[in-house]
C-alpha positions as CSV (number, residue, x, y, z in Angstrom):
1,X,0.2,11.9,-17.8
2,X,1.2,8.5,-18.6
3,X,3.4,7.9,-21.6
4,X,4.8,4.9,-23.3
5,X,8.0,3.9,-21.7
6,X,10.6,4.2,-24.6
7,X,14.9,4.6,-24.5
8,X,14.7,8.2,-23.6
9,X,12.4,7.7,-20.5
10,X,13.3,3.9,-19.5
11,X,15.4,4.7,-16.8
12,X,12.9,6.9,-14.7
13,X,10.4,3.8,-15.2
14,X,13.2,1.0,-13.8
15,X,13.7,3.7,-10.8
16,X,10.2,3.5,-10.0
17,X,9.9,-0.4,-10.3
18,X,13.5,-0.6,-8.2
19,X,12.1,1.0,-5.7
20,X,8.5,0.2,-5.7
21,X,9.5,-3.5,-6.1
22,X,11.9,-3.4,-3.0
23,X,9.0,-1.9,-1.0
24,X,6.6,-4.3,-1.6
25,X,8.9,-7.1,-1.5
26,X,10.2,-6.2,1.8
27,X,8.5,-8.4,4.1
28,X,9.3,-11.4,2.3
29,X,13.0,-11.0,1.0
30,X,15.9,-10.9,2.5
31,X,18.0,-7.5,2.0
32,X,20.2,-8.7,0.0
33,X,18.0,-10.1,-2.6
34,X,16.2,-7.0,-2.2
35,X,19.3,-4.4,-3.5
36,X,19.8,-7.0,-6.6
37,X,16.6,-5.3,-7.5
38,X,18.4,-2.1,-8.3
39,X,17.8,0.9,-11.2
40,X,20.2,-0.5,-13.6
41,X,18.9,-4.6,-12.8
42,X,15.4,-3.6,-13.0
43,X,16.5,-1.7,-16.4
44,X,17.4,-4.8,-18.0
45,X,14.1,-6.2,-16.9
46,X,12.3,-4.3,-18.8
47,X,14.4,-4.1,-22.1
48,X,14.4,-7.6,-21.8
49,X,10.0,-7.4,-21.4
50,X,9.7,-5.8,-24.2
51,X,11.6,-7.5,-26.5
52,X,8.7,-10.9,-25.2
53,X,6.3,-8.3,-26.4
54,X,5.4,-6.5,-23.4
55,X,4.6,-2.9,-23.5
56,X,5.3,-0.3,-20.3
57,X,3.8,2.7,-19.6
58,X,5.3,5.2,-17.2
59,X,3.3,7.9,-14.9
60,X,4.4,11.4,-14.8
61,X,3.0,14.2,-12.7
62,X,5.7,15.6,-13.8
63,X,8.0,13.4,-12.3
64,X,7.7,9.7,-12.6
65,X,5.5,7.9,-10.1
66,X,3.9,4.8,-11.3
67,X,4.6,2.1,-13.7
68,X,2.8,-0.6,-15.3
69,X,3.5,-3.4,-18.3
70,X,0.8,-5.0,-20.8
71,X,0.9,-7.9,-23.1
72,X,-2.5,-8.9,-24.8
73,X,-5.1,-8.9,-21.7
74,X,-2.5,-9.8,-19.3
75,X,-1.4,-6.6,-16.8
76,X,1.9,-6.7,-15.3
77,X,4.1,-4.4,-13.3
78,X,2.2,-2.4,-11.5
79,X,4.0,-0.6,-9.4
80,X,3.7,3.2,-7.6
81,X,6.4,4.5,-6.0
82,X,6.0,3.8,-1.9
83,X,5.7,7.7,-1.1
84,X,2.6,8.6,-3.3
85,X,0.7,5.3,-2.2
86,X,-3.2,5.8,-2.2
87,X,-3.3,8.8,-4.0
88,X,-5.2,7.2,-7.1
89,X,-1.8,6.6,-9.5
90,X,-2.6,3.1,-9.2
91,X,-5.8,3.6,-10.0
92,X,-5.2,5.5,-13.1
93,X,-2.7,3.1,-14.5
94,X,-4.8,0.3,-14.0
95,X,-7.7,2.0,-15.8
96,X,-5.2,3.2,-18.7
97,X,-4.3,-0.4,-19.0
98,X,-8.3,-2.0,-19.1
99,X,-9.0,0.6,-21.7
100,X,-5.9,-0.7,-23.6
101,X,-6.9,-4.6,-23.3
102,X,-9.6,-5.5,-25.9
103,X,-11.5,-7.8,-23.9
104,X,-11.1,-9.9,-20.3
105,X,-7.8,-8.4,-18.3
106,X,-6.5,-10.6,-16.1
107,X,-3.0,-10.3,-13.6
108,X,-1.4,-12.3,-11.1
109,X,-0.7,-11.5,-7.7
110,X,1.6,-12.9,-4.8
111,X,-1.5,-14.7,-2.5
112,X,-0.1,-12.9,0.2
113,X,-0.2,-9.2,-0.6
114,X,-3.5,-8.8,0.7
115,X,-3.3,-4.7,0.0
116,X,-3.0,-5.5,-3.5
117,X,-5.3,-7.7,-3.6
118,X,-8.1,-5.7,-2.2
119,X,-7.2,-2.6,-4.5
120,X,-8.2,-5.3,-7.4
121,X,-11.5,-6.6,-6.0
122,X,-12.6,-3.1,-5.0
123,X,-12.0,-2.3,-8.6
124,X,-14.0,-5.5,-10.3
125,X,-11.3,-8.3,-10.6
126,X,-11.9,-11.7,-8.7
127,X,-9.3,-14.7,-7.8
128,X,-10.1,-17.4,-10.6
129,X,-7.0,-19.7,-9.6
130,X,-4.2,-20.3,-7.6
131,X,-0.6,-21.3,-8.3
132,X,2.4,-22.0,-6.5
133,X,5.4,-20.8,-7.2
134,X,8.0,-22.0,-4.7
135,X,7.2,-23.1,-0.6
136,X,7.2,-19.8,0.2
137,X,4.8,-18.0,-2.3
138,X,1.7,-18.6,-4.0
139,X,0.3,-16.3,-6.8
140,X,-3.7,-15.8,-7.6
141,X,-4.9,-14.4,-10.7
142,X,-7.6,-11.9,-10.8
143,X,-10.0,-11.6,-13.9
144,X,-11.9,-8.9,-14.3
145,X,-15.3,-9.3,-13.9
């Protein structure tokens, strides 16, 4: 089931992304930027997201195991937790979100993160530009074709 992340149910969604985003982060950050990225951090995030008009929508099967944000036909914040990887959570939240988007979704993607990007391409989206963020990452986005 995914359901609209709201007050009563934003904390589950910022434990997912905490630890979802350290995961995926891990080969790149030190670990001490990674446990900024805690609960309560990740929390404020997303009260902070929504306010700039971005809506979150949190996967429960029953407990919480996937997250992902949406603003106009942008997807953000998609994020499974590490220990239920591959079993089609990502999969579901992305199609929840392209049913969602009225026309064109697009998201952006560190250039690196190769696993990421090959869940998107196998699912229809192709790199349409390139930008860099700092000397040690790049972001593509990915439009869906």
């Amino acid at each position: 089931m995914i359901k609209e992340v709201k007050s009563e149910n934003i904390k589950e969604a910022a434990e997912v992304y905490s630890v979802s985003w350290i995961e995926s982060h891990r080969e790149i950050c030190s670990n001490s930027f990674l446990m900024i990225h805690s609960p309560e951090v990740m929390e404020e995030k997303i009260r902070a997201a929504i306010k700039e008009g971005w809506k979150f929508y949190l996967y429960l099967s029953p407990e919480p195991l996937g997250v992902i944000s949406i603003r106009e036909n942008e997807i953000s914040t998609l994020y499974v937790h590490p220990e239920m990887e591959r079993k089609g959570i990502g999969s579901e939240l992305l199609s929840f979100a392209e049913r969602i988007i009225s026309s064109s979704p697009f998201l952006w993607c560190r250039k690196d993160n190769r696993k990421a990007i090959s869940f998107y391409e196998k699912r229809g989206y192709v790199i349409t530009e390139e930008k860099v963020i700092n000397k040690k990452m790049t972001e593509v986005k990915l439009l869906k074709s």
